[in-house]
FIDRENKOL-954531 format. One line per field, with one value per residue (C-alpha): residue number from 1; x, z, y; residue in one letter. Coordinates in Angstrom, 2 decimals. Each point is the difference from the previous one (the first is absolute). Layout:
N
i	c(NUM/...) $
east	c(X/...) $
up	c(Z/...) $
north	c(Y/...) $
aa	c(A/...) $
REM end
This chain:
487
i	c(1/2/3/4/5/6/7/8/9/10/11/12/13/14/15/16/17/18/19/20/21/22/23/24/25/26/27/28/29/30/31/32/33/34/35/36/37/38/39/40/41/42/43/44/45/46/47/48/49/50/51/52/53/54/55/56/57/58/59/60/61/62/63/64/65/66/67/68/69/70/71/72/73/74/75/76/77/78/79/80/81/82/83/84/85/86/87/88/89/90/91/92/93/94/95/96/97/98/99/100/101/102/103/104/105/106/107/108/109/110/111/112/113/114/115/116/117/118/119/120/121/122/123/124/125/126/127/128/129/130/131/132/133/134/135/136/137/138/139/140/141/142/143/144/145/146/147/148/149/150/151/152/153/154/155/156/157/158/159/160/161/162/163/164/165/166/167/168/169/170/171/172/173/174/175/176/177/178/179/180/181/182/183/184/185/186/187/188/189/190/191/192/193/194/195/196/197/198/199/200/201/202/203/204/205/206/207/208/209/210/211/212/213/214/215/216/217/218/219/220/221/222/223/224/225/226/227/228/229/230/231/232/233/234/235/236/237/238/239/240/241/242/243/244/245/246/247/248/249/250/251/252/253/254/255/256/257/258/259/260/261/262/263/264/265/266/267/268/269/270/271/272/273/274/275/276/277/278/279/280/281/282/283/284/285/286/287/288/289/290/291/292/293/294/295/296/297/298/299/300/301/302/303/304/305/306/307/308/309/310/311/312/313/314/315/316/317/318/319/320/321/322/323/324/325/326/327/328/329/330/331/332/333/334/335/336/337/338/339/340/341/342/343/344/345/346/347/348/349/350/351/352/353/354/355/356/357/358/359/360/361/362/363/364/365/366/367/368/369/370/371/372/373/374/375/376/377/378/379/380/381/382/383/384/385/386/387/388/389/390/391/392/393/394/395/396/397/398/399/400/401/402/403/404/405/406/407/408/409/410/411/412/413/414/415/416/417/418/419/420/421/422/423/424/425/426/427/428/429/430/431/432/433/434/435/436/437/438/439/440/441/442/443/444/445/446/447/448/449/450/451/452/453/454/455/456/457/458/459/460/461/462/463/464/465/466/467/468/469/470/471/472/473/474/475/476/477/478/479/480/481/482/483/484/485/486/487) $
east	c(-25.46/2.95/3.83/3.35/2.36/3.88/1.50/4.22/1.64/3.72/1.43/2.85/1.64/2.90/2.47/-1.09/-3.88/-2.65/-1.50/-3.85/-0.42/2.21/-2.52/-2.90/1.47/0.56/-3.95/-1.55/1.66/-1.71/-3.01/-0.38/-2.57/-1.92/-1.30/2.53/0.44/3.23/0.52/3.48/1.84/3.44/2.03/-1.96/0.57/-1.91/0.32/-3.79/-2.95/0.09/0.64/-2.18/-0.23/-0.95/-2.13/-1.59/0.16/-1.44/-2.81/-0.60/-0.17/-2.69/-1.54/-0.24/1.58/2.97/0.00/3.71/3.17/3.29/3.30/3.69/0.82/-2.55/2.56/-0.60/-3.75/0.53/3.04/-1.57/-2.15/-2.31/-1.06/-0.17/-2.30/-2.63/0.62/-0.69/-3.30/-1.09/1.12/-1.79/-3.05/-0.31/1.12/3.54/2.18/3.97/2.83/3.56/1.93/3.62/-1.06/-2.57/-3.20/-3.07/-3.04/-2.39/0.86/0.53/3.85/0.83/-2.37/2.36/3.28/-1.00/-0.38/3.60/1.92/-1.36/1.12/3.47/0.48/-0.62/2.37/2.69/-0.80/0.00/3.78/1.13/-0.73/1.12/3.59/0.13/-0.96/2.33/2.93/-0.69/-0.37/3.91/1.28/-1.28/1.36/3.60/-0.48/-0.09/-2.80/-2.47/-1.27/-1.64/0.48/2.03/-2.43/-0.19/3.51/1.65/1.85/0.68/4.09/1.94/1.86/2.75/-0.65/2.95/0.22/0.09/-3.20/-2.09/-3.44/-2.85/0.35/-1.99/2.73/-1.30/-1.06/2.16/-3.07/-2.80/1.41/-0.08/-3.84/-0.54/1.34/-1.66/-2.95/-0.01/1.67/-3.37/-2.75/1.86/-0.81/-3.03/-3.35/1.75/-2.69/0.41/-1.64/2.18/3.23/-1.57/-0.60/3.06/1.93/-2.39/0.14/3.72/-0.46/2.08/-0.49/-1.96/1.07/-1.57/-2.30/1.06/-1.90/-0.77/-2.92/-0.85/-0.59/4.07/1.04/-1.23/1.37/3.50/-0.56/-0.90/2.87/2.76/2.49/1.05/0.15/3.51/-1.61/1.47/-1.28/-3.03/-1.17/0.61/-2.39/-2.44/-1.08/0.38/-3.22/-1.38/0.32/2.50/2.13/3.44/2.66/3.13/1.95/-0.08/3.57/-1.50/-1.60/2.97/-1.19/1.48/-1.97/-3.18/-2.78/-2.63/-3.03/-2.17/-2.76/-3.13/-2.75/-3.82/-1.66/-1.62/2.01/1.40/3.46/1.61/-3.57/1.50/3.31/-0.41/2.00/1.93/4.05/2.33/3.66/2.99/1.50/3.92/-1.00/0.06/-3.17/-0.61/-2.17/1.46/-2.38/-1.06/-1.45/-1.45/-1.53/-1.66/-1.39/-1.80/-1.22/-1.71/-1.27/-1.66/-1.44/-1.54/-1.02/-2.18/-1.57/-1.28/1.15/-2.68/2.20/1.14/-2.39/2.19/-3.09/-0.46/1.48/-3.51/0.12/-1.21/-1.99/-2.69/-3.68/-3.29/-2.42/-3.02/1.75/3.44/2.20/3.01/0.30/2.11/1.64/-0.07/2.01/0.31/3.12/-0.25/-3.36/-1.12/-2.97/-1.50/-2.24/-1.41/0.97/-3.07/-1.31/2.02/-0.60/-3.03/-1.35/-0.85/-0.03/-1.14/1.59/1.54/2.86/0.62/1.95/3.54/2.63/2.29/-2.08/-0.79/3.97/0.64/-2.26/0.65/3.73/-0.72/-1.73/2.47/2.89/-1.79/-0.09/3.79/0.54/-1.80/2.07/3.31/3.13/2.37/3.66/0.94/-1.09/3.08/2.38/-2.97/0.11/3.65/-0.53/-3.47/1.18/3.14/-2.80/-1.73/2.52/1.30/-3.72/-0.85/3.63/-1.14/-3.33/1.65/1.95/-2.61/-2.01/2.55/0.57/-4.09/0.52/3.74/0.44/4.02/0.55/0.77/-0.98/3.74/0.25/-3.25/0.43/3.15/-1.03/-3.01/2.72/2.21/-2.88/-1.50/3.54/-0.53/-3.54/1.12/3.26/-2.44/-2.65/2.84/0.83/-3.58/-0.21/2.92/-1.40/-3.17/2.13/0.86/-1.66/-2.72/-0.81/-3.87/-1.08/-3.39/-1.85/-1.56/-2.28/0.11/3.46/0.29/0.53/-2.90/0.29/0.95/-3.41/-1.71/1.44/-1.11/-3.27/-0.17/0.54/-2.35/-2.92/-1.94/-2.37/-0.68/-3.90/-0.90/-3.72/-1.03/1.13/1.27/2.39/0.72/3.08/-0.22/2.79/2.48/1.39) $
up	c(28.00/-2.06/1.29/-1.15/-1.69/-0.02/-3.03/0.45/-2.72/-0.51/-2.85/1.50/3.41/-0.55/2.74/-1.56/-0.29/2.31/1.47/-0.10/3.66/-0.04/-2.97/2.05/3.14/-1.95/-1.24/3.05/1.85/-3.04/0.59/3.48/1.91/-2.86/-0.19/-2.58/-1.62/-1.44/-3.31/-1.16/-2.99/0.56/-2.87/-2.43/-2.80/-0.59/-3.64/0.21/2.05/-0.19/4.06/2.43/2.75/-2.64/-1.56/3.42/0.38/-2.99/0.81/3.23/-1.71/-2.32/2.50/2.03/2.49/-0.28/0.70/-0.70/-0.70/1.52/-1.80/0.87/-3.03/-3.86/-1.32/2.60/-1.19/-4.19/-1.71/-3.53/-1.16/-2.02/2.87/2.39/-2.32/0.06/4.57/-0.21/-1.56/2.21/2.87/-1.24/-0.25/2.79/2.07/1.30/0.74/-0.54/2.27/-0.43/3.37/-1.57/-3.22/2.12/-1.83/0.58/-2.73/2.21/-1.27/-3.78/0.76/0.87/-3.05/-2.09/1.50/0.27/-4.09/-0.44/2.87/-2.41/-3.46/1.48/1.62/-3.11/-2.20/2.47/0.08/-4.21/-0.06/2.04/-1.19/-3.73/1.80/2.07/-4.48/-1.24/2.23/-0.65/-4.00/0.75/1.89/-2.58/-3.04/1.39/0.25/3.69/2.10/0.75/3.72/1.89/0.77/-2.18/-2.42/0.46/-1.37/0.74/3.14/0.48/-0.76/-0.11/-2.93/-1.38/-3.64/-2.39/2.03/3.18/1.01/2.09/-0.94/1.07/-2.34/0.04/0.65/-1.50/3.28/0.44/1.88/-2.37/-3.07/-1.24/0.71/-1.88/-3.31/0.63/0.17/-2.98/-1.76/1.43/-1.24/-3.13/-0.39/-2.35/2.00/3.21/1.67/2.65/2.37/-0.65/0.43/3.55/0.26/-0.37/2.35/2.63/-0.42/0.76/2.78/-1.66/1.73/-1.91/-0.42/3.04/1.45/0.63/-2.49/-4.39/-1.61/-3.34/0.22/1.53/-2.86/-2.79/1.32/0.14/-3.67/-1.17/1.51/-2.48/3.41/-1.10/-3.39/-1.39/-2.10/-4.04/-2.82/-0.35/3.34/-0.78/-3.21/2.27/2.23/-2.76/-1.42/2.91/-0.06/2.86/-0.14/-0.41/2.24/-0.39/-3.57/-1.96/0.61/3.82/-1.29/0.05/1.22/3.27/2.59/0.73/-0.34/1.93/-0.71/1.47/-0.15/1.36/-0.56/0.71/3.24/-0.19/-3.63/-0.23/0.41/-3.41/-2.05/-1.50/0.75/-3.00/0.75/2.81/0.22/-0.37/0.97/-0.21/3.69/0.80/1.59/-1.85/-0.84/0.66/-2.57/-3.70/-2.55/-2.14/2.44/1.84/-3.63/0.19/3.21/-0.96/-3.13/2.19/2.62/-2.63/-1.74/2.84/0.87/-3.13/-0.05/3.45/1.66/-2.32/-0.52/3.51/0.87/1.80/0.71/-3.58/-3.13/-1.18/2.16/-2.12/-2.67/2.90/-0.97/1.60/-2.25/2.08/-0.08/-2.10/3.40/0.68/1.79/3.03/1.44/3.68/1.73/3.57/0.47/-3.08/-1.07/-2.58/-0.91/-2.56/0.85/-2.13/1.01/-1.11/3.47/1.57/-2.54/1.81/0.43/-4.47/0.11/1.64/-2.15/2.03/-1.79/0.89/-2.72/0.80/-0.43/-0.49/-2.35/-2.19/-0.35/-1.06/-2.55/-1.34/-0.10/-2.56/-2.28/-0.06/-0.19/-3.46/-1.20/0.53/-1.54/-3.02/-0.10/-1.99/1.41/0.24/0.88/3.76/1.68/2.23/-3.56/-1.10/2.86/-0.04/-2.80/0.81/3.06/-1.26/-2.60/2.64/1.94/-3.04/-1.06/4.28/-0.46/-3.28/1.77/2.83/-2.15/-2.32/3.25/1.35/-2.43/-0.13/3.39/0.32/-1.95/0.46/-2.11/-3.28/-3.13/-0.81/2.81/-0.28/-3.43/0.93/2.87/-2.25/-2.83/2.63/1.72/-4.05/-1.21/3.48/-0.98/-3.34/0.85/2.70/-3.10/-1.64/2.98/0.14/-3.89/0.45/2.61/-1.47/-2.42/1.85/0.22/3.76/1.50/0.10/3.67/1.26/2.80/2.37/2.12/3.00/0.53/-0.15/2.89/1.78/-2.01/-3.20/-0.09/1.01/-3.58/-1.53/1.52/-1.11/-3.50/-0.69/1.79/0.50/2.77/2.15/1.07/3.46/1.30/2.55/-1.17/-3.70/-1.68/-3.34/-2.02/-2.60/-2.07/-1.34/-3.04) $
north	c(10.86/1.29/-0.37/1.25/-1.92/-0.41/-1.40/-0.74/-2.13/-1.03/-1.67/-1.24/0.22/3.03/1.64/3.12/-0.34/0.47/-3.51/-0.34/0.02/3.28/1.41/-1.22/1.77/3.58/-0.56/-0.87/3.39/2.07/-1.85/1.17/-1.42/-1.53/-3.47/-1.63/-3.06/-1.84/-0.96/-1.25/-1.79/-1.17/-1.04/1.50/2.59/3.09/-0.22/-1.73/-0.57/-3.49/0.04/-2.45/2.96/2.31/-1.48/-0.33/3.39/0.96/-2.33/1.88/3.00/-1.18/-1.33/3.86/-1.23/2.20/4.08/0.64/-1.55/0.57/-0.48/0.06/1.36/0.30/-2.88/-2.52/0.01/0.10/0.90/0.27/3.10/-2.21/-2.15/2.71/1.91/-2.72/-0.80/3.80/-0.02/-2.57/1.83/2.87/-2.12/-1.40/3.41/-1.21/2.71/-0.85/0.70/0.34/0.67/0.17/2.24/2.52/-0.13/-1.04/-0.42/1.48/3.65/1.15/0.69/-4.05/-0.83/1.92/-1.07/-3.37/-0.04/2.41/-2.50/-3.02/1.68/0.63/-3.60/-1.60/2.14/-0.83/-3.67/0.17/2.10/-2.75/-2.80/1.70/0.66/-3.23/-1.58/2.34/-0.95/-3.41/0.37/1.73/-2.91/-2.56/1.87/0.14/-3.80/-0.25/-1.68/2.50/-0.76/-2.77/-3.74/-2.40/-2.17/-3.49/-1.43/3.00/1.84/3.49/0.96/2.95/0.91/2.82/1.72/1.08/3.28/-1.82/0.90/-2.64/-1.39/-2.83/-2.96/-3.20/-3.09/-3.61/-2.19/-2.96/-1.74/1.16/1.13/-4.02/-0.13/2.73/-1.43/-3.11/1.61/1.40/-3.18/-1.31/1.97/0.22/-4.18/-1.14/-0.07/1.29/2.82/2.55/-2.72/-2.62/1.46/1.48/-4.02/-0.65/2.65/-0.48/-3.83/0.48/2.22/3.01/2.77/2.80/3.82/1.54/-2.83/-3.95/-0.99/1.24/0.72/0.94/3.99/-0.03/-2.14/2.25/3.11/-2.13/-1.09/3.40/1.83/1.11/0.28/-3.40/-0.02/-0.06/2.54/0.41/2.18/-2.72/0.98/3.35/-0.29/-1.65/2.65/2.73/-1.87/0.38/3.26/0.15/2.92/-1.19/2.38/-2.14/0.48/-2.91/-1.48/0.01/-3.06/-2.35/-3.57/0.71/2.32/0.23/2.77/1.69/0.98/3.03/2.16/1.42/-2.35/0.83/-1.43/-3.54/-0.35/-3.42/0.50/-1.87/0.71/3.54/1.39/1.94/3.45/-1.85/0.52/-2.88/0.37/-2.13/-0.40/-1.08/-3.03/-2.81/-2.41/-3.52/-1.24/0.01/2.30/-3.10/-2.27/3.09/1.58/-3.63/0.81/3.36/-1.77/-3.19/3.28/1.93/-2.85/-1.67/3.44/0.29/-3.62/1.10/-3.72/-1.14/-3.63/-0.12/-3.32/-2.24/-2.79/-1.04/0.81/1.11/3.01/2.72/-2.44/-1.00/1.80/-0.37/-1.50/2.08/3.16/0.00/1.32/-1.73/-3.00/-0.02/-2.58/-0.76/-2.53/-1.50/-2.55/-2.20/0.45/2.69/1.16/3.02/2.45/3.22/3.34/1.32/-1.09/2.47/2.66/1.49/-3.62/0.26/-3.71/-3.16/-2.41/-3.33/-1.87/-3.50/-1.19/-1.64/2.27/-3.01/-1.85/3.38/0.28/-3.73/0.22/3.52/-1.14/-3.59/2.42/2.61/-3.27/-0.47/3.03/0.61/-3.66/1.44/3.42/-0.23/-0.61/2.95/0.65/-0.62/2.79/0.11/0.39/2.35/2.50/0.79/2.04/1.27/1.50/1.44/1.53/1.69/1.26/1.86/1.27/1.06/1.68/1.65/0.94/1.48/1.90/1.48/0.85/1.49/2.60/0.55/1.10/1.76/3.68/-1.25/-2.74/0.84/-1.11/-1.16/-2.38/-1.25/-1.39/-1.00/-2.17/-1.48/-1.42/-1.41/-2.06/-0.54/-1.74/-1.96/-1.47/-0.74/-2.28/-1.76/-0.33/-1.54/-2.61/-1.12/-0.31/-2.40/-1.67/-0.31/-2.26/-2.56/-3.14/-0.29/-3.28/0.45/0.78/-0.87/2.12/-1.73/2.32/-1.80/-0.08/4.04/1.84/2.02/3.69/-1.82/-2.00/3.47/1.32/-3.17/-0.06/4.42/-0.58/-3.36/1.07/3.63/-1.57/-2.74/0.33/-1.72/-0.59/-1.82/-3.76/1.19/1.87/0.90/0.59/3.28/-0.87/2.76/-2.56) $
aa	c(X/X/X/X/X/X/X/X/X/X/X/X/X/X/X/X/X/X/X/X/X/X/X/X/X/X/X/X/X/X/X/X/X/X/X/X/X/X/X/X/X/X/X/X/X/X/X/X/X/X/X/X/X/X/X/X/X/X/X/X/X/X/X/X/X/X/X/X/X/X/X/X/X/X/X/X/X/X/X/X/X/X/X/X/X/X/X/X/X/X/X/X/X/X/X/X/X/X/X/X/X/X/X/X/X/X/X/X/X/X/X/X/X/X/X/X/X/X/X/X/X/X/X/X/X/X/X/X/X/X/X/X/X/X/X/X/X/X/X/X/X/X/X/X/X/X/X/X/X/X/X/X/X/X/X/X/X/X/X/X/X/X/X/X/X/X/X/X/X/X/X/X/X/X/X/X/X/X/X/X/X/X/X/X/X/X/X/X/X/X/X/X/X/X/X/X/X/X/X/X/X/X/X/X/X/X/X/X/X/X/X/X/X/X/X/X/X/X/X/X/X/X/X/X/X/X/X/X/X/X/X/X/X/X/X/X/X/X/X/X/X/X/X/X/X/X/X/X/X/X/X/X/X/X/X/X/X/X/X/X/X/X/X/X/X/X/X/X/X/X/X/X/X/X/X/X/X/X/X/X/X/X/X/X/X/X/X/X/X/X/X/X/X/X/X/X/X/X/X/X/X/X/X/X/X/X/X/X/X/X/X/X/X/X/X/X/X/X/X/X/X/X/X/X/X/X/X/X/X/X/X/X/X/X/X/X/X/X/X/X/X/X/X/X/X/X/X/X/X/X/X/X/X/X/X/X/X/X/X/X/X/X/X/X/X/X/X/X/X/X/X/X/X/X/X/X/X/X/X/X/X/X/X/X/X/X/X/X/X/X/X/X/X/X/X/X/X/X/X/X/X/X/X/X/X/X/X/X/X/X/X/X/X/X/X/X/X/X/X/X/X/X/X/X/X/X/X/X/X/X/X/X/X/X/X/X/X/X/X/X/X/X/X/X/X/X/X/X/X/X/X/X/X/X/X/X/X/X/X/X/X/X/X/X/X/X/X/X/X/X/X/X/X/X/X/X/X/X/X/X/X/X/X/X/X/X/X) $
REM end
């Protein structure tokens, strides 16, 4: 036997919106004296069908169980004319005819047919103006430098400010409780083998509260990183997002080490949010940042290169993470561990069960003996400058070359920079690279004590780098392993 049903949903509870139960009332007086059944979603959007009474519903309906269906209002069943295209074939299908007691029409005749398709066209148009005007208004607030709407970000509260005209706007005021943690944070990621995990280690292990929960985690962390609100952001920053082809709203002088910047922009659904902000907007607000632009320039550099490396050297169990092969089937070897003991298995075996292979070598053992042979091939390598004296220079080197690169990219993607300040920039940061060129010639001419690695006395993500550029593979069977040598 087929029954009626009475679909109510509310977002959220309003003074000035209907309540389901009053939705539900309004239906069941249209319905008469038809047998009627209740389905209902509180706290859900109608931007998708991804609703548990719904989805029961629809299930129902597929099931012919359902003759018609009874709404408050067409919105409170789908407010998108893509997914109500596709319900609507179904209810066509399966003979459902649809009800809408506030709008007047019913499906059963030609005339609710066509106004239920017009009522649809219009409610999305209005929904799409608004949301452009509610982006537009924002886009305003942002480009006179005030905070555009919503809560404070984490190291931030809200404050009230007065332009040159005397005009008052929202400004972001530095936190006194969390403005500290947010610096650290960054001074922490910033450190040599430091990961997204273990700096949410570390605030956790300290019970520091986190943004919006009591506790961090990693996908909170890297939106923190990523966000240019607080960067002291200079004309490096600047050059930064113009290579990513970030359309840059603020004039340069905006840029002056100071304030910090937002960025916006429409961004397509499911898109990771920092993959592409290509065509995004970045402004320079009056509030000032907390993080200055070199350290947080580091930052973006350790993001996007982790990003592209895919966490492929983020084994913390051995430092042969990532060098581990099956000898039966060439995966990866993972390593699993329970309290102190570790053990490897292939992850072939989960890969739609490919292999069978069981490895009982000794983790411990294999790493011993991998670490005497590579102990005498380092004693065999000559003996260079100290790496500490080395890097000084190195580093300095790189900065000026990502500066150079930012620069050049920059211009690739900006129609405003001219060619005049271009080449101008590019001799300054030149006659910079030569005079530290000429530093590390001198020092290059001073007499080194020789220093001797010893590889067992590195820390963890140094003996990873070791371990990387000595040996391609590391081949485990059941009792043996072989090493494939890259030297």
């Amino acid at each position: 036997m087929r029954y009626a049903a009475i679909y109510a949903r509310q977002s959220i509870e309003k003074k000035n919106s209907i309540s389901i139960e009053g939705q539900q009332e309004m239906c069941r007086n249209a319905a008469g004296e038809e047998e009627v059944k209740l389905y209902q979603d509180r706290g859900y959007s109608g931007k998708n069908t991804d609703r548990p009474d719904f989805q029961r519903l629809l299930k129902d309906i597929r099931a012919g169980k359902i003759s018609k269906i009874y709404v408050y209002r067409l919105d409170r069943f789908s407010r998108s004319i893509a997914d109500f295209s596709q319900l609507w074939k179904t209810l066509q299908k399966h003979n459902v005819e649809f009800i809408s007691v506030t709008e007047n029409f019913d499906t059963a005749s030609p005339m609710g047919r066509a106004m239920l398709h017009i009522i649809m066209v219009f409610a999305q148009l209005e929904r799409e103006t608004t949301s452009e005007r509610v982006h537009d208004n924002y886009a305003a607030r942002a480009g006179q430098g005030a905070w555009p709407g919503g809560p404070a970000p984490y190291g931030f509260i809200l404050g009230r400010a007065v332009d040159s005209s005397g005009r008052s706007y929202a400004s972001l005021v530095p936190d006194d409780k969390t403005a500290a943690v947010v610096q650290e944070i960054f001074s922490l990621y910033a450190q040599p083998g430091a990961t997204l995990g273990s700096v949410v280690k570390e605030l956790n292990n300290r019970m520091i509260p986190g943004a919006k929960r009591d506790f961090w985690d990693s996908s909170t962390l890297s939106r923190m990183l990523h966000s240019p609100l607080y960067v002291k952001a200079d004309e490096q920053v600047m050059l930064h997002y113009q290579a990513l082809g970030v359309q840059v709203d603020s004039p340069a002088e905006a840029f002056d080490g100071v304030h910090n910047a937002f960025l916006f922009g429409k961004r397509e659904p499911n898109e990771r949010k920092y993959t592409n902000v290509k065509e995004h907007h970045l402004t320079v607000l009056r509030s000032v940042g907390l993080v200055d632009a070199a350290l947080w320039l580091t930052v973006q550099e350790k993001l996007r290169h982790n990003a592209q490396v895919h966490n492929g050297n983020a084994g913390t169990h051995t430092w042969l993470t990532g060098l581990l092969k099956c000898a039966k089937c060439g995966y990866s070897v993972k390593i699993q561990t329970e309290k102190e003991y570790r053990w490897m298995n292939c992850s072939g075996r989960y890969n739609n069960a490919r292999c069978d292979a069981t490895i009982r070598v000794n983790l411990t053992e294999l790493e011993e003996t991998v670490a005497r042979e590579l102990q005498e091939l380092i004693d065999r390598c000559p003996v260079e400058q100290p790496a500490a004296e080395k890097d000084v220079y190195a580093a300095r080197l790189e900065e000026l070359d990502r500066r150079a690169d930012r620069l050049v990219d920059a211009f690739a993607e900006s129609q405003d920079m001219s060619n005049t300040y271009i080449q101008r920039a590019l001799q300054r940061l030149e006659a910079e690279r030569q005079e530290v060129l000429r530093q590390r010639q001198r020092e290059k001419q001073r007499p080194h004590l020789p220093e001797r690695v010893v590889f067992n006395d590195l820390p963890f993500d140094e003996k990873k780098v070791v371990a990387a550029q000595f040996i391609r593979r590391v081949e485990v069977s059941e009792h043996t392993a072989r090493v494939e040598w890259a030297v």
